[in-house]
NUVO-989333 format. One line per field, with one value per residue (C-alpha): residue number from 1; residue in one letter; x, y, z. Coordinates in nm, 4 decimals, padded with zeros to 6 digits. Layout:
num: NUM:...
residu: A:...
xx: X:...
yy: Y:...
zz: Z:...
***
This chain:
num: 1:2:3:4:5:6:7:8:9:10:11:12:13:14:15:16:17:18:19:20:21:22:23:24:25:26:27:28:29:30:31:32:33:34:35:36:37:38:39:40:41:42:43:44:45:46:47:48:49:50:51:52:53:54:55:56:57:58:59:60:61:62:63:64:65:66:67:68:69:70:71:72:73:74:75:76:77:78:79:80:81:82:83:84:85:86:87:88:89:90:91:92:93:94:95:96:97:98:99:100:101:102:103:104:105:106:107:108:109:110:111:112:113:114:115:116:117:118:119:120:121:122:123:124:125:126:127:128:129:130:131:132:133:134:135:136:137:138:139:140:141:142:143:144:145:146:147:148:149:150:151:152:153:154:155:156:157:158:159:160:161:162:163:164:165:166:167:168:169:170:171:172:173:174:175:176:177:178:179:180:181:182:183:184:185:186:187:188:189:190:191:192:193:194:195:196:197:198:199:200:201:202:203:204:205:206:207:208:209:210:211:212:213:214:215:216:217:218:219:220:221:222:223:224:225:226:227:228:229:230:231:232:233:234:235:236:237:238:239:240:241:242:243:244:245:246:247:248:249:250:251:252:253:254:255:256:257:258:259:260:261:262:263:264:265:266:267:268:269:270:271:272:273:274:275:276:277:278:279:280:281:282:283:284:285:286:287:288:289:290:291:292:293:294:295:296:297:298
residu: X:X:X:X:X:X:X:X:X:X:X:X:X:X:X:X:X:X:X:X:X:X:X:X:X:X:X:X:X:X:X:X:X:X:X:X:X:X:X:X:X:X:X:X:X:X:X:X:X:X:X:X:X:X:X:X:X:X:X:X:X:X:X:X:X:X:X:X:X:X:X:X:X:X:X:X:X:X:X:X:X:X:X:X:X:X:X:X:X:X:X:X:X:X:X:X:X:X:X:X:X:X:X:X:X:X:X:X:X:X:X:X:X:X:X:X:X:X:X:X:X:X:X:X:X:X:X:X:X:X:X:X:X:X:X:X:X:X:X:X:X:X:X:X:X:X:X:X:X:X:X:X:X:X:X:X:X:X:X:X:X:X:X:X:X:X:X:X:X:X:X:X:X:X:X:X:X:X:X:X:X:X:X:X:X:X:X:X:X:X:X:X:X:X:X:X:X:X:X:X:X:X:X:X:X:X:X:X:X:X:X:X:X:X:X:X:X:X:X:X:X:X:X:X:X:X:X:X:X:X:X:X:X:X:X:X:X:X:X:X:X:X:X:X:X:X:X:X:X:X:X:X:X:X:X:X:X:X:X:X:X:X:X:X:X:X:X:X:X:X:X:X:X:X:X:X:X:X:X:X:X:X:X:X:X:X:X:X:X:X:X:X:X:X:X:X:X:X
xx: 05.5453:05.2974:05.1624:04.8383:05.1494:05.2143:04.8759:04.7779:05.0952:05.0091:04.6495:04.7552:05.0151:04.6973:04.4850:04.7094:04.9031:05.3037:05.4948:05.4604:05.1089:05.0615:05.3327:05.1049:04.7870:04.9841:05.1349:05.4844:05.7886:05.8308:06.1821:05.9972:05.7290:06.0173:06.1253:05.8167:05.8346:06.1720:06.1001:05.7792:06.0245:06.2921:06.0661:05.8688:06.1802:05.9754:05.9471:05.6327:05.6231:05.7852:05.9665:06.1068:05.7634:05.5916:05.3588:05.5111:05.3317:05.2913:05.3770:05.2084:05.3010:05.2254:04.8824:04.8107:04.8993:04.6715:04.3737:04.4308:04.3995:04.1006:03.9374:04.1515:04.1390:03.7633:03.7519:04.0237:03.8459:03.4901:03.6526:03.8142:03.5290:03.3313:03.5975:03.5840:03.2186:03.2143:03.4762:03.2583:02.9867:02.7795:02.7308:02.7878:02.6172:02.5148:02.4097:02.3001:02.2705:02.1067:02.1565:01.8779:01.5639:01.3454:01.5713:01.3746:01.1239:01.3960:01.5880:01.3884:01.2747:01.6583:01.7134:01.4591:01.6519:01.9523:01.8326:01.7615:02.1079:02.2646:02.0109:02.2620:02.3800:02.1935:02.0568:01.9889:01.8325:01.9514:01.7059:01.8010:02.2131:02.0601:02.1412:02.5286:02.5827:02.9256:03.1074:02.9471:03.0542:03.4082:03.3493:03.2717:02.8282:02.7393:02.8819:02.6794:02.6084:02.3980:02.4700:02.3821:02.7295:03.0115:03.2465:03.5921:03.7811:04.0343:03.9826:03.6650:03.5196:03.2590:03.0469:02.7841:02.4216:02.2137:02.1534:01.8359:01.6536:01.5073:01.1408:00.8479:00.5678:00.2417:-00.1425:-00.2486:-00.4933:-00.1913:-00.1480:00.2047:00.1158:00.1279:00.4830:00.7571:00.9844:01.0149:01.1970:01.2963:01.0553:00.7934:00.8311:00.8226:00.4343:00.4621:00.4004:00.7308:00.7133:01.0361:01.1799:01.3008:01.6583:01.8790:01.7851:02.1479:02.0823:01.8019:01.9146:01.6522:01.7343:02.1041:02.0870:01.7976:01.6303:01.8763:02.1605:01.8061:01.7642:01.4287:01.2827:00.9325:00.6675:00.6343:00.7844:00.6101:00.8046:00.7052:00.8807:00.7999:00.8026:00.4284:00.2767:00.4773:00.3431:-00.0092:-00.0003:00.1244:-00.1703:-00.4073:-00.2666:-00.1444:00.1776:00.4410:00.7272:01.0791:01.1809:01.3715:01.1990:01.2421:01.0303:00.7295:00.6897:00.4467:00.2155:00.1956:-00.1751:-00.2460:00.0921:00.2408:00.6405:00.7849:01.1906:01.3394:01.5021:01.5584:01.8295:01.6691:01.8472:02.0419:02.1556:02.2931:02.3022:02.6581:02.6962:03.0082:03.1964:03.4968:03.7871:03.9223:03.5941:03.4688:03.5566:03.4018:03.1343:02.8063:02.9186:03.0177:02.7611:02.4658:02.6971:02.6436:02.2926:02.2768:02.4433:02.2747:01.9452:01.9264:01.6588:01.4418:01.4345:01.3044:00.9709:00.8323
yy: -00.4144:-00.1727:00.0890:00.3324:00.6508:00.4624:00.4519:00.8100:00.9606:00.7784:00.8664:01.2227:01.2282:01.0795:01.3199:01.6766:01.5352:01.7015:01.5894:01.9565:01.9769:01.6171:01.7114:02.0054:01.8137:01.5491:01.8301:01.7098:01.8456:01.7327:01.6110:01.3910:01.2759:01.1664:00.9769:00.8089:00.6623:00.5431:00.3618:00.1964:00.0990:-00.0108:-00.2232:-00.3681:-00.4115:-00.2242:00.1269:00.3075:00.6180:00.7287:00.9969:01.0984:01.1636:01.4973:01.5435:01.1933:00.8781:00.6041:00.2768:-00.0947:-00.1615:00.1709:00.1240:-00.2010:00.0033:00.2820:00.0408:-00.0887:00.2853:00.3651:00.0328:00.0355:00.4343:00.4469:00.1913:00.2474:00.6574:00.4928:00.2828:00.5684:00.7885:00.4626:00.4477:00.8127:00.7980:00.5233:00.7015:00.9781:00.7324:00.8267:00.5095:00.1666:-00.1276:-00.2663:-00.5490:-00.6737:-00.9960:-01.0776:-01.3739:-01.2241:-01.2939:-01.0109:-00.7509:-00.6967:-00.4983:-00.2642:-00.2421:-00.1385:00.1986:00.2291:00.1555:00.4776:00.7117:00.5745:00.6117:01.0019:01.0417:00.7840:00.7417:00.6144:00.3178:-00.0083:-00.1832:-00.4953:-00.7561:-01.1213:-01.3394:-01.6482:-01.5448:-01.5377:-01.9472:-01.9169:-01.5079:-01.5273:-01.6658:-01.4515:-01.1535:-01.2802:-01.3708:-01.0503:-01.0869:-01.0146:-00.6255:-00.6114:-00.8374:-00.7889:-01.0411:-01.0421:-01.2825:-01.0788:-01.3355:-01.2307:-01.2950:-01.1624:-00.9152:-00.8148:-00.5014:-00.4958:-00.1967:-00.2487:-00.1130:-00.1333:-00.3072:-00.4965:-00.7494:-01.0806:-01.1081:-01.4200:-01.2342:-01.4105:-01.3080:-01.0854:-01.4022:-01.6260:-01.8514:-01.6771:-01.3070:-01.1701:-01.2916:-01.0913:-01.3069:-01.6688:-01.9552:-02.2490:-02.4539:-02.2761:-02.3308:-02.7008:-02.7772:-02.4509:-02.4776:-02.2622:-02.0736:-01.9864:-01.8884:-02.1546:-02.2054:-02.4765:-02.4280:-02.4211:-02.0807:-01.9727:-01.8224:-01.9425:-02.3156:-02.2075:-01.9492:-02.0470:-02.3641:-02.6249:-02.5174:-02.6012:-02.9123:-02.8192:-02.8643:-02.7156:-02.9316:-02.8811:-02.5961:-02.4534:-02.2726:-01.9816:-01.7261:-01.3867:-01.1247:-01.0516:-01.4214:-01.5454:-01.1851:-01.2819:-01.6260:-01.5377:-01.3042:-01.5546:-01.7656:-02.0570:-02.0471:-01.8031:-01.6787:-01.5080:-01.1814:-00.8669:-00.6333:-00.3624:-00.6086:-00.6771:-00.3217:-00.2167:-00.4921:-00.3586:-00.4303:-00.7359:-00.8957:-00.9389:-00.9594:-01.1115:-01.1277:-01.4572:-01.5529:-01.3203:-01.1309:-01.1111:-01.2110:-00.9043:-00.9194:-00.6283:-00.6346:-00.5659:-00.4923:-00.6547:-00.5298:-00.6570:-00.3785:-00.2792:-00.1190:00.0190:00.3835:00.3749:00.6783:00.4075:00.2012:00.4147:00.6031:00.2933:00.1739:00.5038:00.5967:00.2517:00.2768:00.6667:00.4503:00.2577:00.0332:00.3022:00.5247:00.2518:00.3233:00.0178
zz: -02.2367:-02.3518:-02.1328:-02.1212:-02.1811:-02.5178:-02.6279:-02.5655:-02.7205:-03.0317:-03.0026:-02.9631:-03.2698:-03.5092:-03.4019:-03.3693:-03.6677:-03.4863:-03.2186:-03.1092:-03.0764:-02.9510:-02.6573:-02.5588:-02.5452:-02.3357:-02.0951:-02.1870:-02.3348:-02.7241:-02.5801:-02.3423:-02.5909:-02.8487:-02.5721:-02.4794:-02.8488:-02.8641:-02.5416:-02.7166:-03.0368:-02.8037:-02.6067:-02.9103:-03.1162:-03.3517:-03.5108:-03.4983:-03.6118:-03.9881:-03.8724:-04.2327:-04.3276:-04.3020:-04.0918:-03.9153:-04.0027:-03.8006:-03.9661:-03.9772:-03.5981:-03.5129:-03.6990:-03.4752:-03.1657:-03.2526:-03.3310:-02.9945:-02.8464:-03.0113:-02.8241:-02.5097:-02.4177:-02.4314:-02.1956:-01.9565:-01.9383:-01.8559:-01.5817:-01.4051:-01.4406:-01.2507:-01.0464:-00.9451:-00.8696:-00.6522:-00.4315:-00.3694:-00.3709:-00.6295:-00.7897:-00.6435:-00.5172:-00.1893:-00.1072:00.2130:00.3815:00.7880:00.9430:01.2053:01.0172:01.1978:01.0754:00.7561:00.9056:01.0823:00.7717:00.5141:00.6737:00.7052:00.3253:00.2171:00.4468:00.2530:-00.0811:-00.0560:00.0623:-00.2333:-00.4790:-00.7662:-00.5660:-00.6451:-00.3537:-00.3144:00.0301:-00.0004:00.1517:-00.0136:00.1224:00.5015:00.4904:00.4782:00.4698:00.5817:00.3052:00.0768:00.2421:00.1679:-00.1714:-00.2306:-00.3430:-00.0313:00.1133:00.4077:00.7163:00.9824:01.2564:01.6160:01.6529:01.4689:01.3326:01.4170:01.0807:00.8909:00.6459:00.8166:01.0208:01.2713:01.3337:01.6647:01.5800:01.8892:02.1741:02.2319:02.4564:02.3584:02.4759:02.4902:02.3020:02.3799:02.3365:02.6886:02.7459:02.7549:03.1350:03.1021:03.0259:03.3993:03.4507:03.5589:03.3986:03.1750:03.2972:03.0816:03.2297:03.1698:02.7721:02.8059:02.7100:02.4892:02.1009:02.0416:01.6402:01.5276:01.1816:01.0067:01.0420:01.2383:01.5902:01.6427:01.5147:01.7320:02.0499:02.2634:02.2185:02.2398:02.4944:02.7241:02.6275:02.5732:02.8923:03.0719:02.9075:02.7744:02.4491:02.3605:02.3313:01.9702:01.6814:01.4492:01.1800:00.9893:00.7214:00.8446:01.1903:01.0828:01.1001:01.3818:01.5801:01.4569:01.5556:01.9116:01.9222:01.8274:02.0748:01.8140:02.0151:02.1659:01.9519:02.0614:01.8955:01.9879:02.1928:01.9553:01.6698:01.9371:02.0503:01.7261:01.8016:02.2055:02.3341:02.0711:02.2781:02.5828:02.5748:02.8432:03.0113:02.9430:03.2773:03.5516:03.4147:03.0569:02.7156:02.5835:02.2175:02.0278:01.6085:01.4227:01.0259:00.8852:00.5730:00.3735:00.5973:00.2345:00.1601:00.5147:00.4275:00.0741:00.1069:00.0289:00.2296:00.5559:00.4847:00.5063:00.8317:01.0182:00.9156:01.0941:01.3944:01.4727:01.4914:01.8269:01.9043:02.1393:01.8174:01.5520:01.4142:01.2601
***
């Protein structure tokens, strides 16, 4: 029915007080303008503008329509000028989600690199979203995933980070600490800490342990890469992280191959595909994927 054209011709006419002066503002012929209104009038069944009157007045209806403008323009302008920013990604919001709990540590040095580069976009980490990420990241609260297991969806893009390698990380006093690799054996009288999540969500019961049929001989869960490192170094138990999360406690740990062959991993960001190519978030991908796991400095 009524359309943003409608609304700023009338805004125009109140405010230049001629059809000629309100077509110039517009960047329209006064021939086009006059027919912008009759289109309105034929539309509303209405007429909105008292043309016998000089300088033209608009009438009741047109009164209503131009109390709508002065509420509706203002708007509509802010949006587009939001709008505008985010597409050259001055503004925005990103939030991020990980469904691998040691990525903290190796993402917030990556979130100050991408603050000096975007500092009007609001960031923001969702712990409590590391539970059930995925659906959120449809839904639309969650813009960013970091997974080690990209779910192949539709609607969604995958971006590989880095590759990395799963590692035992015991104290150097440990029995194990000398071995050239870990079998899955070898964990069976261990007290195993772990973050807590469903094992089912832990590759070393999924990958390693439970193909062996071996469970630990007991788990210990705890909330953060820090304790379960300092644990392991106090020799309260032996933990599994990436290789790249163990390296900045080398000499208090040992880490160690699980299985012969080792237990590669690599970490992928996921993003709704209808906003990869928005500037903040391209921009927080990339910055991302230039950092590999041999140049993280935790």
């Amino acid at each position: 029915m009524i359309e943003l054209r409608h609304l700023r011709t009338l805004a125009a006419l109140a405010e230049t007080g001629s059809l000629t002066a309100a077509a110039e503002r517009l960047h329209l012929t006064q021939s086009a303008l006059s027919h912008q209104l009759k289109d309105l009038e034929h539309r509303l069944g209405l007429a909105v503008l008292n043309r016998s009157a000089r300088p033209p007045r608009p009438t009741q209806a047109g009164l209503r329509l131009l109390e709508l403008a002065e509420r509706v323009l203002p708007q509509v302008e802010e949006a587009v000028s939001g709008l505008k920013s985010l597409a050259r990604g001055e503004h925005g919001r990103l939030a991020i989600a990980s469904e691998c709990h040691s990525c903290l540590e190796w993402l917030l040095p990556r979130l100050r690199g991408y603050r000096a580069h975007f500092p009007g976009v609001e960031l923001d980490v969702l712990l409590s979203a590391s539970l059930d990420p995925l659906p959120k990241l449809h839904e639309g609260s969650v813009d960013v995933l970091l997974s080690p297991d990209p779910h192949e969806t539709a609607g969604l893009l995958w971006t590989p980070l880095f590759a990395y390698e799963m590692r035992l990380v015991v104290a150097p006093s440990h029995r194990q600490a000398g071995r050239a690799f870990i079998t899955p054996e070898d964990l069976r009288d261990e007290v195993l800490l772990v973050y807590p999540v469903a094992r089912s969500r832990l590759d070393i019961f999924t990958r390693f342990l439970w193909p062996a049929g071996v469970e630990p001989a007991r788990v210990r869960t705890l909330e953060s890469t820090a304790l379960l490192l300092e644990l392991a170094a106090l020799e309260q138990g032996v933990a599994v992280l990436p290789d790249w999360a163990a390296s900045p406690a080398q000499g208090r740990v040992a880490a160690l191959r699980l299985g012969e062959h080792g237990m590669p991993g690599r970490l992928h960001a996921g993003v709704r595909a209808a906003e990869a190519t928005w500037p903040h978030i391209a921009g927080f991908i990339a910055d991302c994927a230039r950092n590999s796991a041999g140049e993280l400095n935790l």
